[in-house]
C-alpha positions as CSV (number, residue, x, y, z in Angstrom):
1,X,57.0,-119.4,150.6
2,X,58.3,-121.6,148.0
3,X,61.2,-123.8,148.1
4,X,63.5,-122.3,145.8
5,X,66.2,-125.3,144.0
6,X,69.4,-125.1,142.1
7,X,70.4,-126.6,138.8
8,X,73.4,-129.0,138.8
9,X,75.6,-126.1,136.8
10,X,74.8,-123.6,139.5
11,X,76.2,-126.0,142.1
12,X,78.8,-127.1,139.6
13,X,79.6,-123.4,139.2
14,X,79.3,-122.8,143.0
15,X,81.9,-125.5,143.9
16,X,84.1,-125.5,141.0
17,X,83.5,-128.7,139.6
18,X,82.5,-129.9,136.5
19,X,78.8,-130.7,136.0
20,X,79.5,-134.3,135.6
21,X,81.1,-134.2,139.3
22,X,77.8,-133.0,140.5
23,X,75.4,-135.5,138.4
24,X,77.8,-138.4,140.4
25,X,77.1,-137.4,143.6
26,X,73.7,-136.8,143.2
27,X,71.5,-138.7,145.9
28,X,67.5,-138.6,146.7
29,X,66.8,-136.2,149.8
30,X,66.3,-138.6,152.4
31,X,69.7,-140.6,151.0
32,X,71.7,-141.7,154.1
33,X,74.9,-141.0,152.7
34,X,76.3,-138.0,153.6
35,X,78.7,-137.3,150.6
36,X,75.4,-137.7,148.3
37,X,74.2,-133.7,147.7
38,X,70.6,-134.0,148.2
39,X,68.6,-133.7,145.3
40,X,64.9,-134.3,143.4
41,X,64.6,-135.8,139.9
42,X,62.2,-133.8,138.5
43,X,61.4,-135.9,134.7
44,X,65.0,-136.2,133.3
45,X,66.8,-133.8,134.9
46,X,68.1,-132.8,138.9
47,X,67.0,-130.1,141.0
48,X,69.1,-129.5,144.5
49,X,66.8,-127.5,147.2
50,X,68.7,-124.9,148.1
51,X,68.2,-125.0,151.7
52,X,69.4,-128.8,151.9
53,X,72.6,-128.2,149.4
54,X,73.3,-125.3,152.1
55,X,73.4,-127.7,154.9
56,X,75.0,-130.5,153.0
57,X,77.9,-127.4,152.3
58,X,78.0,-126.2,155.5
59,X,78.7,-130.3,157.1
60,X,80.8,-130.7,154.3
61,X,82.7,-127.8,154.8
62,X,83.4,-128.9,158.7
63,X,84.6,-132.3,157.7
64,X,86.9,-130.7,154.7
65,X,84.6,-133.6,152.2
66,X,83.1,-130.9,149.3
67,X,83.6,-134.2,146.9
68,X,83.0,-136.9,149.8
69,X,86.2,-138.5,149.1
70,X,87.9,-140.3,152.0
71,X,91.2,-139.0,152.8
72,X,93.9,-140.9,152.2
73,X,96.1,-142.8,154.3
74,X,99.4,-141.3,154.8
75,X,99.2,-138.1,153.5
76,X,97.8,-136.3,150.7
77,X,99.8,-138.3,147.8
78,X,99.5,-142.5,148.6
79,X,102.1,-144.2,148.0
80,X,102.3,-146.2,144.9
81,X,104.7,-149.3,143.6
82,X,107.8,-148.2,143.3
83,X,109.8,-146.9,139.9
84,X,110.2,-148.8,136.9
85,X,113.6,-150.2,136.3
């Protein structure tokens, strides 16, 4: 059976980003980093096996990560310097 793969606008599609999301998150298969969504560079352009973009949602998913951002400390907004006078 063949390894069927994805194109960065079907997992841009998929997740709700914008294409440009998913071409920054990009990272080689065997990429440690587990907010990289595995992918092969196939000439100029990305392909993301399904099966590994599956598991890289499913981990993601369980951590609450889709983007790999880091929660932030103290909440959902961080506090900033305070207003303007």
């Amino acid at each position: 059976m063949e390894e069927e793969f994805l194109t960065t606008e079907e997992v841009a599609r998929r997740l709700r980003v914008h294409q440009t999301t998913i071409l920054r998150r990009l990272g080689a298969v065997d990429d440690p980093d587990p907010s990289r969504i595995p992918a092969v560079r196939v000439g100029r352009v990305w392909r993301i096996p399904r099966k590994e973009f599956e598991e890289w949602l499913a981990r993601s998913s369980q951590t609450g990560r889709l983007t790999g951002e880091a929660p932030r400390a103290g909440g959902a907004l961080a506090e900033g310097p305070g207003p303007l006078s």
